[in-house]
C-alpha positions in Angstrom: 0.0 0.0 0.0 1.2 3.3 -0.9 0.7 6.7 1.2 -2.8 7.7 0.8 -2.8 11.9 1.1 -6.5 13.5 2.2 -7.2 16.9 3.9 -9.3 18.0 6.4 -10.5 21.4 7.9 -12.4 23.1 10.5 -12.8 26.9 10.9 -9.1 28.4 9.7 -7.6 24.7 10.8 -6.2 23.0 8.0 -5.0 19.2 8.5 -2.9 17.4 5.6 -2.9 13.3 6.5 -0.7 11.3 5.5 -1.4 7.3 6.4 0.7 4.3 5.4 0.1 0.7 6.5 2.2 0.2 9.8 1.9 -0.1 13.6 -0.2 2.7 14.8 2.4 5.2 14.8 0.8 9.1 14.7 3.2 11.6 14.2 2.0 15.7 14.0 3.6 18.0 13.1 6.7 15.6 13.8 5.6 15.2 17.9 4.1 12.1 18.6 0.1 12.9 19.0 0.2 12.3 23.0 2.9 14.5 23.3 1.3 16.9 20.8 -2.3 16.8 22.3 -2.1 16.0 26.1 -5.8 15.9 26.8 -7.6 12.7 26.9 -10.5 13.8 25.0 -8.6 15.0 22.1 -6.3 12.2 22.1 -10.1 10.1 21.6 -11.4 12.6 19.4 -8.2 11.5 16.8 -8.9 7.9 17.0 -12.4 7.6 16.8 -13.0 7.0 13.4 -10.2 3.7 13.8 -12.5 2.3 16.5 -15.7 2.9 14.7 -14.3 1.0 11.7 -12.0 -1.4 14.0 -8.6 -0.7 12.6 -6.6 0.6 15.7 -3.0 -0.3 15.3 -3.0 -1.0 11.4 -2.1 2.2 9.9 0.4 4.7 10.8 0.0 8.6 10.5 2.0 11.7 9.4 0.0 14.8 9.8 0.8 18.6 9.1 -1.5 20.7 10.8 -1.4 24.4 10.7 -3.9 27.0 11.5 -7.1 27.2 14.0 -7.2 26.4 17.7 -6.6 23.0 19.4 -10.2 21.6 19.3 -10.8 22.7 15.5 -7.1 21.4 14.5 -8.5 18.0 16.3 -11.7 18.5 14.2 -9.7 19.0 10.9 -7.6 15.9 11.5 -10.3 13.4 12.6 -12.2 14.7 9.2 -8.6 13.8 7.3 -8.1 10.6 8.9 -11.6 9.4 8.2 -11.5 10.6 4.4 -8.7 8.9 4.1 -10.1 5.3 5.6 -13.0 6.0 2.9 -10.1 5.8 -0.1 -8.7 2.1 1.6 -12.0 0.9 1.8 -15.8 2.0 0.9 -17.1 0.1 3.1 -16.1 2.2 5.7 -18.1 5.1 4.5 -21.5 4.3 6.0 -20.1 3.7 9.5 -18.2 7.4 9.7 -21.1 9.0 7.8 -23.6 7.8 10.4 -21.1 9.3 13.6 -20.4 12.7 11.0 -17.4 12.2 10.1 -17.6 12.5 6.6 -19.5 15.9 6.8 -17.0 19.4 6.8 -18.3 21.5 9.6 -19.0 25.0 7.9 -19.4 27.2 10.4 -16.9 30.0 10.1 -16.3 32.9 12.4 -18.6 35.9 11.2 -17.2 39.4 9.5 -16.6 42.2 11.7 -19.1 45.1 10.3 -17.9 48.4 9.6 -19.6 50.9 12.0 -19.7 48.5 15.2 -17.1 46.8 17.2 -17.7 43.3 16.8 -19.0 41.3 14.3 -22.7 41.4 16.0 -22.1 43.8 18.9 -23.1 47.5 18.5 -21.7 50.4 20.0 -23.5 51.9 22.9 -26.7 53.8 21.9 -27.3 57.3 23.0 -30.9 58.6 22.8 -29.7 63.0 23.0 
């Protein structure tokens, strides 16, 4: 097998996977991914779309991610990793599409308005 390249994003997060057939090995950003994400939940968040298609420890992971906070650079690569399952095997496609996996999240972070402060917030009205 060959090194299957996808991509994944969330808000300004971009992720750029790189998987290879191997031991489970995750490598971002060239830190190993417990190193690189310390938390529990985003350490799960990363390999939840191996357990939902029960291929822990079969594929080993280079990923660049730039961009975004922690949770959306999460986000981006969990999107990556499960497009990139999707090109080994269709099969797989049902199981991350019925978690939403498969879907880009699109929300983006709203303009700032000319005029106001904020993007929704208004400056303080004065009646006289």
């Amino acid at each position: 097998m060959e090194v299957i390249n996808t991509l994944g994003r969330r808000k300004t997060a971009v992720a750029r996977v790189y998987m290879t057939k191997g031991k489970g090995k995750f490598t971002i950003n060239k830190r190993d991914y417990k190193e690189f994400f310390p938390t529990a939940v985003l350490q799960a968040k990363i390999l939840q779309p191996f357990q939902l298609t029960e291929t822990e420890g079969t594929y080993d992971l280079n990923v660049n991610v730039a961009g975004g906070g922690i949770n959306g650079q999460v986000e981006a690569i969990r999107l990556g990793i499960s497009r990139a399952l999707v090109k080994v095997s269709e099969e797989n496609k049902p199981l991350l599409k019925e978690e939403g996996l498969m879907t880009r999240d699109p929300r983006m972070v709203e303009r700032k308005k000319p005029g106001q402060p904020k993007a929704r917030k208004k400056f303080q009205f004065s009646k006289r």
